[in-house]
C-alpha positions as CSV (number, residue, x, y, z in Angstrom):
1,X,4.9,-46.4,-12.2
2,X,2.8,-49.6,-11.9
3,X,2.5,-51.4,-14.4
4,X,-1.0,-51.8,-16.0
5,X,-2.0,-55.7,-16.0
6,X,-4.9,-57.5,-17.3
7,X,-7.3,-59.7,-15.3
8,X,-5.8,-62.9,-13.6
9,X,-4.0,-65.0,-14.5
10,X,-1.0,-63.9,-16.3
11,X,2.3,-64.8,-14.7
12,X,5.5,-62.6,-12.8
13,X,8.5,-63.3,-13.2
14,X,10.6,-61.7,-10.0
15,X,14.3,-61.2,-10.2
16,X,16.0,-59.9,-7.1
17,X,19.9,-59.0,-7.1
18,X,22.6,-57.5,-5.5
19,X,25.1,-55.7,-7.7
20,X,28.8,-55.6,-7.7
21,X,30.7,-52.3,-7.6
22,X,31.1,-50.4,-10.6
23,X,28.5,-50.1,-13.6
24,X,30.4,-52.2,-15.9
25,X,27.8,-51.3,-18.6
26,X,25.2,-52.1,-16.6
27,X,23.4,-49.2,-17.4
28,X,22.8,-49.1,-20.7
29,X,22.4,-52.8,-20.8
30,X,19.3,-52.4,-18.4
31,X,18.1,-49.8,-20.2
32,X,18.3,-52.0,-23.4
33,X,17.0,-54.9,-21.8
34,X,13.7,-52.7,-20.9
35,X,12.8,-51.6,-24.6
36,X,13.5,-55.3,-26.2
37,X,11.2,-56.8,-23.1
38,X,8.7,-54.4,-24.1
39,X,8.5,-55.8,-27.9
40,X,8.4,-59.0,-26.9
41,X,5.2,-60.8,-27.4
42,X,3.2,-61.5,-24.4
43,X,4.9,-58.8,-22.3
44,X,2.4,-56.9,-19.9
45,X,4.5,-54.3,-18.1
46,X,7.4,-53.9,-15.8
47,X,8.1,-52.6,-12.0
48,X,11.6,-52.2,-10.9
49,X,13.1,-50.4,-7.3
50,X,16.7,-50.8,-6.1
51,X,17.9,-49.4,-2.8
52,X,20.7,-51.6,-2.3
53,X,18.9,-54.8,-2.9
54,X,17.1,-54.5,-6.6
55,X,13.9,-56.5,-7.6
56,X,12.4,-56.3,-10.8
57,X,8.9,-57.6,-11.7
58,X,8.4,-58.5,-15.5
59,X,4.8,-59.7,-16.3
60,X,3.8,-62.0,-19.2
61,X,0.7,-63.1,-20.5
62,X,1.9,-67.0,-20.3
63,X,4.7,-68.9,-18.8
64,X,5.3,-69.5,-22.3
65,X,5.6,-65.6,-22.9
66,X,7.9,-65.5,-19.9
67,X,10.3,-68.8,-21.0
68,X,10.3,-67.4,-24.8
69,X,11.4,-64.1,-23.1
70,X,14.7,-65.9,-21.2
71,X,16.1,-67.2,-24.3
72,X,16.4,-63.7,-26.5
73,X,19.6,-63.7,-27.4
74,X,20.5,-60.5,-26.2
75,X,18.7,-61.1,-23.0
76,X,20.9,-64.1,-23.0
77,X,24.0,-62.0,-23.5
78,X,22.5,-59.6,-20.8
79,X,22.2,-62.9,-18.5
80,X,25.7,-64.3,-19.0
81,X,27.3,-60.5,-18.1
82,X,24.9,-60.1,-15.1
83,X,27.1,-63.9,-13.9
84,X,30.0,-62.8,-14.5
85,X,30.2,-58.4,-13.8
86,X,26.9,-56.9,-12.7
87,X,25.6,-59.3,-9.8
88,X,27.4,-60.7,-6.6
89,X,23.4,-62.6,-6.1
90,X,20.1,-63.1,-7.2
91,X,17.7,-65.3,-7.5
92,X,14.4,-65.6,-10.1
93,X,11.2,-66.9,-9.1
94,X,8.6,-67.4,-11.7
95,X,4.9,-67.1,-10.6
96,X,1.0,-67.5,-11.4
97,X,-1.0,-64.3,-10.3
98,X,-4.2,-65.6,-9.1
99,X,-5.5,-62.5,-7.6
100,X,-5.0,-58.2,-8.5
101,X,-6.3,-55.5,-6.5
102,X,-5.6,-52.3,-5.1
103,X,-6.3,-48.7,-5.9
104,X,-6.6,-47.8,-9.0
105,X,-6.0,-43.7,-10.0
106,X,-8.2,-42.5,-12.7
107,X,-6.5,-41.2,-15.9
């Protein structure tokens, strides 16, 4: 699904992996990491695909939203496992949208 964002600006914060073999919890951390993002102030929505390589787009209404986000201390837990089990790479890029457009389906 796409997520449902607001006017510009609001910021992304892109995180792009590849995983390591195995699930090592992975799982049901990610699916954990989902609902807490979700309750977090700020948070706007979230797009995820993986085949093979795995991005995931959080959105936030602030960089401020976005940096209080990163230092959750289960998303910090979640952070320190994905270093040492879930990810062999990645790399997060933190971004301004300036501009949002596209189709739009009716309800």
């Amino acid at each position: 699904m796409i997520a449902a964002t607001p006017e510009p600006p609001y910021v992304a914060v892109i995180f792009t992996s590849l995983r390591t073999d195995g699930d090592h919890g992975y799982a049901v951390m990610s699916a954990r990491m989902d609902r807490l993002a979700a309750e977090q102030p700020g948070y706007l929505g979230m797009e995820a695909a993986r085949d093979g390589l795995g991005i995931t787009v959080s959105y936030w209404v602030d960089e401020d939203a976005a940096k209080a986000w990163k230092q959750v201390a289960e998303h910090l837990v979640a952070q320190r496992r994905g270093r040492e089990a879930w990810y062999s790479d990645y790399r997060v890029r933190v971004a301004v949208v300036h501009r949002d457009y596209g189709r739009r389906k009716s309800p």
